[in-house]
C-alpha positions as CSV (number, residue, x, y, z in Angstrom):
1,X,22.5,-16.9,-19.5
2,X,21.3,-20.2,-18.5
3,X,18.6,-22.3,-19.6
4,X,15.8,-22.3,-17.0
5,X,14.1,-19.4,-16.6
6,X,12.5,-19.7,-12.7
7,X,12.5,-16.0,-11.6
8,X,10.0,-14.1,-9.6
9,X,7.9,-14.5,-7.0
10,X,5.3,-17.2,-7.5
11,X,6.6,-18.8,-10.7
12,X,7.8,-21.9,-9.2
13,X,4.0,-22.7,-8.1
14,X,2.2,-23.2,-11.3
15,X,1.2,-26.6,-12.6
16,X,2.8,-27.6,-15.8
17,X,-0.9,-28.1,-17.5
18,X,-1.8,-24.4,-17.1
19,X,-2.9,-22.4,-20.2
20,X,-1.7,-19.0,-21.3
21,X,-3.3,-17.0,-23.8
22,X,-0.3,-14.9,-24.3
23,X,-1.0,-11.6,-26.3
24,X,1.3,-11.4,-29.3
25,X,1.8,-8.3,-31.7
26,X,4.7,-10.0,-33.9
27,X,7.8,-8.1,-32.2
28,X,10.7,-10.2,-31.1
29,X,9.7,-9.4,-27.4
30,X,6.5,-11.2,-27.2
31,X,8.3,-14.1,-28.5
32,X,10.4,-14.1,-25.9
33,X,7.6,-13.9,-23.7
34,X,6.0,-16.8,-25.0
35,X,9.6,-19.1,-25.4
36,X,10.3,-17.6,-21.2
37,X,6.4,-19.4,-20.0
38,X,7.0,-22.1,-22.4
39,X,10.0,-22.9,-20.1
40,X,8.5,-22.7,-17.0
41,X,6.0,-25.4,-18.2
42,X,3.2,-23.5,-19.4
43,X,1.5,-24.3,-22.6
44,X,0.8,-21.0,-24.2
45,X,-1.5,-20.3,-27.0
46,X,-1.2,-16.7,-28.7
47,X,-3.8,-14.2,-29.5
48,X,-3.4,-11.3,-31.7
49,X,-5.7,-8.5,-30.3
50,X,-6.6,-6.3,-33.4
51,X,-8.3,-2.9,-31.9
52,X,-7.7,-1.4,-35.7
53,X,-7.8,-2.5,-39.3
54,X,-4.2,-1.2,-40.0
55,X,-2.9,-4.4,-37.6
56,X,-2.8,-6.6,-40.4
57,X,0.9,-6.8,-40.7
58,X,1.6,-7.1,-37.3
59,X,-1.1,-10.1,-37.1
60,X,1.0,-11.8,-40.0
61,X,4.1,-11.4,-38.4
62,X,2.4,-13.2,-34.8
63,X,1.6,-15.7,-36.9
64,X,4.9,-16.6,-38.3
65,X,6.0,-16.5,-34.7
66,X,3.6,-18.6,-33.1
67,X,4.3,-20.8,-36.2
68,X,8.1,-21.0,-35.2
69,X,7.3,-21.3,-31.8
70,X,5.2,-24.4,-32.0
71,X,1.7,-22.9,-30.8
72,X,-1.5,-22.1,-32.0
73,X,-2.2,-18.1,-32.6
74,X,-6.2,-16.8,-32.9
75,X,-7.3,-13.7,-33.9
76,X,-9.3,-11.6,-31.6
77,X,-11.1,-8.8,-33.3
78,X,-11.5,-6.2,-30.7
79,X,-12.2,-2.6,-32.3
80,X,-15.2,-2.5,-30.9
81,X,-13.1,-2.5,-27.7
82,X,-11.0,-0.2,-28.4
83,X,-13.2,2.6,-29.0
84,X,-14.7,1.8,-25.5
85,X,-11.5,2.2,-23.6
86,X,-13.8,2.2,-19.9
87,X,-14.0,-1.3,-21.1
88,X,-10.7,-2.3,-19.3
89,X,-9.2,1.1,-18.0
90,X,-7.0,2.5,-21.0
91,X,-6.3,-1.3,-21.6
92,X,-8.6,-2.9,-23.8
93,X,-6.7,-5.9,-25.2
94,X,-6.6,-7.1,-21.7
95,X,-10.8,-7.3,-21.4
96,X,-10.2,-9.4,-25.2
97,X,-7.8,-11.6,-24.0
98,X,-9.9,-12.5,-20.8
99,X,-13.2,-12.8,-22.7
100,X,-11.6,-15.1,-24.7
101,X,-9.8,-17.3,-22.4
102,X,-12.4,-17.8,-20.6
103,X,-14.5,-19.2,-23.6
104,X,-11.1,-21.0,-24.4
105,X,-11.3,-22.4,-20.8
106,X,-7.6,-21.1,-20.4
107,X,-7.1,-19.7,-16.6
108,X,-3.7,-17.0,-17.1
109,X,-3.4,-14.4,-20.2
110,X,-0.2,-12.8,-20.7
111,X,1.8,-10.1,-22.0
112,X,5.4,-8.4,-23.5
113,X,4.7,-5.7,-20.8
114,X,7.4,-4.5,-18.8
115,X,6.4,-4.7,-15.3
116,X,6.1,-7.5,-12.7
117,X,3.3,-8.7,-10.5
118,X,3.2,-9.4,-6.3
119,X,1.0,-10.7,-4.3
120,X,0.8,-9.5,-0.6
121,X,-0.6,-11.7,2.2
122,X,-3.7,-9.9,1.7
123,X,-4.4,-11.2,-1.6
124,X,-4.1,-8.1,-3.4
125,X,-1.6,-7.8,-6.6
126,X,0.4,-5.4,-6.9
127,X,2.5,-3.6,-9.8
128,X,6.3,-3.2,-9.5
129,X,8.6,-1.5,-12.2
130,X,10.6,-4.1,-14.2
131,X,13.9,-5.4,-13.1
132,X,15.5,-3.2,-16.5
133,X,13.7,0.5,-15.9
134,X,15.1,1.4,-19.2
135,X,11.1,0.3,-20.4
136,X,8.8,0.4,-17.5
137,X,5.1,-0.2,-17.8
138,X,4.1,-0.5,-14.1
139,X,2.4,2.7,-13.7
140,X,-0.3,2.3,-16.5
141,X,-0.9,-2.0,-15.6
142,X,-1.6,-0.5,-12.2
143,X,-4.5,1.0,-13.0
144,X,-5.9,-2.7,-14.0
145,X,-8.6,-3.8,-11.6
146,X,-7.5,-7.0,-9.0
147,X,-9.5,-9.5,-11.0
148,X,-7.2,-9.0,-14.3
149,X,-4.0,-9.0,-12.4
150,X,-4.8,-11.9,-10.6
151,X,-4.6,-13.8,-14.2
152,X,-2.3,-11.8,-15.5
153,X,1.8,-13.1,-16.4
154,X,4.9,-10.8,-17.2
155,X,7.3,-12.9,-17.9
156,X,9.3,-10.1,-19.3
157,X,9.2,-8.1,-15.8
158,X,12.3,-10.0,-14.2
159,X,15.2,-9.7,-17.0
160,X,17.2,-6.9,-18.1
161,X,17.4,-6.0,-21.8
162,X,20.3,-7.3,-21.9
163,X,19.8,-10.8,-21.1
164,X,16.3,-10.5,-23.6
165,X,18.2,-9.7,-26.0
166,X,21.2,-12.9,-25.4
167,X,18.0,-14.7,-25.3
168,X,16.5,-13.7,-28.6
169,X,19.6,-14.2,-30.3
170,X,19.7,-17.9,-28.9
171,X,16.4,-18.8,-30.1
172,X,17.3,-16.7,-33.6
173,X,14.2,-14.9,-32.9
């Protein structure tokens, strides 16, 4: 595996000042995630979206992460979200990650989803299984509406498990 990570459409055409509020759960994935838009010149800030109280673990393992990886990590309580799911389709996490970047001023969020994102002449985004079906989360993201998907980065969408995996190792994540 090499060391620049420049696939998928669009990729090549953001600015090396734009934000990401990457969503971060503490697995080794959205790690990945975050190390893959570091590389492609992004600087990424991570936001653990709590929808329940039992999340206190994973928020403490984000945090070592985001630690490790050099970035700040906030804590986005959003049970109140979660238990109004029409909020942002059966994605709630999504509608706390926007709220807050755009308090945070930040214009992309991002996730360990498995899917990846085009955008048609037309201007409308569309949803397309991962490169690796093996995990697929296309079907569900496409029920986001335009406006999220629009801001929305899988970085995660264009590599097999395979090569996530190589990568992980490298960064002993």
């Amino acid at each position: 595996m090499n060391d620049t990570f420049l696939p998928g459409s669009g990729f090549d055409t953001y600015e090396s000042q734009d934000k990401v509020l990457m969503q971060m759960d503490g697995s080794t994935e959205a790690a990945v995630a975050v190390r893959i838009l570091q590389q492609q010149g992004f600087a990424v800030v991570g936001a653990v979206v709590r929808l329940a109280p039992e999340q206190a673990e994973a928020a403490q393992r984000a945090q070592k992460a985001a630690e490790a990886l050099g970035i700040e990590c906030i804590l986005l309580n959003a049970e109140a979200l979660a238990q109004q799911p029409e909020a942002a389709g059966a994605w709630p996490q999504f509608a706390a990650l926007l709220t807050a970047a755009d308090k945070l001023g930040i214009q992309y969020i991002g996730s360990s989803s498995r899917a990846r994102l085009e955008v048609g002449t037309d201007g409308v985004h569309t949803v397309l299984p991962p490169v690796d079906a093996a995990r697929d989360d296309s079907t569900a993201l496409a029920a986001l509406p335009q406006e999220t998907l629009a801001r929305l980065l899988l970085p995660l969408g264009e590599f097999d498990a395979g090569d996530l995996a190589e990568l992980a190792q490298e960064l002993q994540l």
